[in-house]
C-alpha positions in Angstrom: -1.4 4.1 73.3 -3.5 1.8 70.7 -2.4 5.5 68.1 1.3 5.0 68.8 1.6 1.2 68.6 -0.1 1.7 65.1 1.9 4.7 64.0 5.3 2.9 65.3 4.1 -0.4 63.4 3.6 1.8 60.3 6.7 3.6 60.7 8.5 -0.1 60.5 6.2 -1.5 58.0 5.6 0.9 55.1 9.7 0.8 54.0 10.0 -2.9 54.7 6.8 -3.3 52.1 8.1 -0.3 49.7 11.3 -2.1 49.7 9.7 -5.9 48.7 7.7 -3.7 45.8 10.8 -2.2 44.4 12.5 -5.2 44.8 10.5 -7.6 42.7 10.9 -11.0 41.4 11.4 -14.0 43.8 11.0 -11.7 47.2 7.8 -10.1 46.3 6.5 -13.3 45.0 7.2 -15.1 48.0 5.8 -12.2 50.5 2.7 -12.6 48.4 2.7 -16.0 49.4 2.9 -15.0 52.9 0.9 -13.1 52.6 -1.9 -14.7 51.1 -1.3 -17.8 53.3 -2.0 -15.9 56.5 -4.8 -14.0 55.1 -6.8 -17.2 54.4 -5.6 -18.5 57.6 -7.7 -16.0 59.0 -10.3 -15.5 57.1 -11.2 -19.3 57.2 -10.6 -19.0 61.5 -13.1 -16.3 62.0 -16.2 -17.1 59.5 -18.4 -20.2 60.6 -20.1 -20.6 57.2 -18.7 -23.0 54.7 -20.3 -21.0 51.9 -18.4 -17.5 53.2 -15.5 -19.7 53.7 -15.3 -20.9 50.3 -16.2 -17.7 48.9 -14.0 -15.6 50.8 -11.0 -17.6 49.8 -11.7 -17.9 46.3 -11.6 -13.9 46.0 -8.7 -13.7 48.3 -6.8 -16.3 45.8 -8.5 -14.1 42.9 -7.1 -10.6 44.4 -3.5 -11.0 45.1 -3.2 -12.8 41.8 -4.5 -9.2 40.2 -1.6 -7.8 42.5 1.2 -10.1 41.3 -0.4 -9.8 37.4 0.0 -5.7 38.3 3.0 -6.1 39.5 4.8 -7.6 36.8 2.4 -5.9 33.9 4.4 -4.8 30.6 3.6 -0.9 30.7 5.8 2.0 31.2 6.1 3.1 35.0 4.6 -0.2 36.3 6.3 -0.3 39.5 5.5 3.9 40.0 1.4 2.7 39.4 1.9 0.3 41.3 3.0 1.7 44.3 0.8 4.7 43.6 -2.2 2.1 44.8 -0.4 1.7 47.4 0.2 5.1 48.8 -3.7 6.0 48.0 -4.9 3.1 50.2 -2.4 3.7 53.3 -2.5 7.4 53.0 -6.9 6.4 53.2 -6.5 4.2 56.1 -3.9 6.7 58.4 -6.1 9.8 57.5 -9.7 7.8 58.0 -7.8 6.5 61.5 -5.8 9.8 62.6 -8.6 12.3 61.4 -11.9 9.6 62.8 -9.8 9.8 66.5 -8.9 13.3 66.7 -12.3 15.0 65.3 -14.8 12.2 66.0 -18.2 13.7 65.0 -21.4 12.2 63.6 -21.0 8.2 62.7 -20.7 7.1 59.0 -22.5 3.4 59.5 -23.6 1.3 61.9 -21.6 -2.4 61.2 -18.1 -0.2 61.8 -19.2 2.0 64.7 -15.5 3.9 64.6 -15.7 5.1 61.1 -16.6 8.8 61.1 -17.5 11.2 58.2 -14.4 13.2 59.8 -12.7 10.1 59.1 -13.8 9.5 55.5 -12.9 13.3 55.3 -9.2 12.6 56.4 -8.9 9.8 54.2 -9.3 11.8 51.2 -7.2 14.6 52.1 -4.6 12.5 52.6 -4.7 10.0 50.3 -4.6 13.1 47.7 -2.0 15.1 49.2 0.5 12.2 49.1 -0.6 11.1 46.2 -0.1 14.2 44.5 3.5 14.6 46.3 4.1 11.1 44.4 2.7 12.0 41.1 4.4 15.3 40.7 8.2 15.1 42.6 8.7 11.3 41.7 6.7 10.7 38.4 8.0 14.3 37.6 4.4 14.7 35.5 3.9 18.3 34.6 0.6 20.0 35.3 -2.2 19.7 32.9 -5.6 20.6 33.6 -7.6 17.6 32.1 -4.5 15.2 33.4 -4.7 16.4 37.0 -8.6 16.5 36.4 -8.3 12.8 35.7 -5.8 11.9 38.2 -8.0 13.6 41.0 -10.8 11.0 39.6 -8.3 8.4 40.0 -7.7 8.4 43.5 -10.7 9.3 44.7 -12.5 6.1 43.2 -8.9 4.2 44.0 -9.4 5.5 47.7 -13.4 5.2 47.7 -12.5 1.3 46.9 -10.2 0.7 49.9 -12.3 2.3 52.5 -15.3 0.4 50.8 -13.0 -2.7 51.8 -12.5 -1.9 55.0 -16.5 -1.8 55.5 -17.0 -4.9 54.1 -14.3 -6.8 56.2 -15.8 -4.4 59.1 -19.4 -6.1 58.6 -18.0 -9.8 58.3 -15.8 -9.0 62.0 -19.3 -8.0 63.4 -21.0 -11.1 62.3 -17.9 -13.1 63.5 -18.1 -10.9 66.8 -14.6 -10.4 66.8 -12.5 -6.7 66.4 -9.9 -7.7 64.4 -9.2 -11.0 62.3 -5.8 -11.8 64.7 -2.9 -9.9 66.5 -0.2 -10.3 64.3 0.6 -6.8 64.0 0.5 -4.5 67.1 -1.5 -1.8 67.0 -3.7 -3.1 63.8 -4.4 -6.9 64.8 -4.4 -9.3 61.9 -2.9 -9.3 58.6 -6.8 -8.9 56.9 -7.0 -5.8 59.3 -4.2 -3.8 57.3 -5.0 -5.2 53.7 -9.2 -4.9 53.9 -8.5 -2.1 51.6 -5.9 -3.0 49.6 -7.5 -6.3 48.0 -10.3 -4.0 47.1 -8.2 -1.7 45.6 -5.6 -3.5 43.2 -8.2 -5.6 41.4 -10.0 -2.4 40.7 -6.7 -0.4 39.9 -6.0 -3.5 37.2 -8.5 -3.3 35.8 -8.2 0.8 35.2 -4.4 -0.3 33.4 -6.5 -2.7 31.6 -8.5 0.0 30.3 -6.4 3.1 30.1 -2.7 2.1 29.4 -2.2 -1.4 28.4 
């Protein structure tokens, strides 16, 4: 039941999201905001420590302001990176999910008892398969050895990142004693639940533009 709620949520989601990226300017600003607002909102709710508090919101503030600087970043095919990040980290968190519940198997670590190597497996897979779907039908890139070589690298540190994320909200929920940081979103819980990944991921994946195409 708890597989369909999330798959129907994502079902609903993932366009609604797509469509705010595309979109730009004053929407995507202000579903940042949103955003951002109800991530601190729960971050502050669940941690009992002033320091982790503090801390936590400081990067939280520090992340989405890499997303909106990536979002609005001067480069050719901005928008097409940009939702590129995007399509590694979901495509990481439905295959580490979809592929965890269906093969189970030996546990990856102890603070996030339901992560699998079956479902770091699945993330992977899938996070390069669509990935790769995106890269070659939509960017319309054509195949080059060292390019794809590179682009492999790409997402599988992009998608390393995310799931890296998800552990480290994963240990903070176990101090906190909680399973998910609210119940916004049925099937996932709270809005740090989905995006553990994601403000992981973009700071990282700003910092590669910065590097390799500004």
């Amino acid at each position: 039941m708890n597989l369909l709620k999330r798959l129907l949520s994502s079902i609903i989601l993932i366009p609604l999201v797509f469509y705010v990226v595309i979109k730009g300017s004053m929407i995507f600003n202000f579903f940042l905001i949103i955003l951002l607002s109800i991530s601190i909102y729960e971050w502050i709710n669940m941690n009992k420590f002033n320091i982790q508090k503090i801390i936590g919101v400081i990067y939280l503030i520090f992340s989405f302001f890499t997303i909106f600087l990536f979002r609005n970043i001067n480069i050719d095919y901005n928008i097409f990176y940009f939702l590129l990040v995007a399509i590694i980290c979901i495509s990481s968190d439905l295959g580490g999910y979809i592929f965890g519940k269906i093969l189970k198997g030996p546990k990856l670590i102890s603070i996030s008892p339901n992560k699998t190597y079956a479902g770091v497996f699945g993330a992977y897979t899938l996070s390069i398969f669509f990935s790769y779907l995106f890269y070659k039908f939509i960017l319309h890139i054509d195949d080059n050895i060292s390019q794809n070589i590179f682009f492999f690298m790409v997402i599988i540190s992009i998608s390393t990142i995310s799931q890296v994320g998800d552990l480290v909200l994963s240990y903070f929920k176990r101090i906190a004693k909680i399973k998910d940081t609210g119940n916004i979103i049925p099937g996932h819980g709270g809005i740090l639940d989905r995006i553990d990944g994601v403000i992981f991921a973009y700071p990282f994946s700003y910092m590669l533009i910065l590097i390799f195409l500004k």
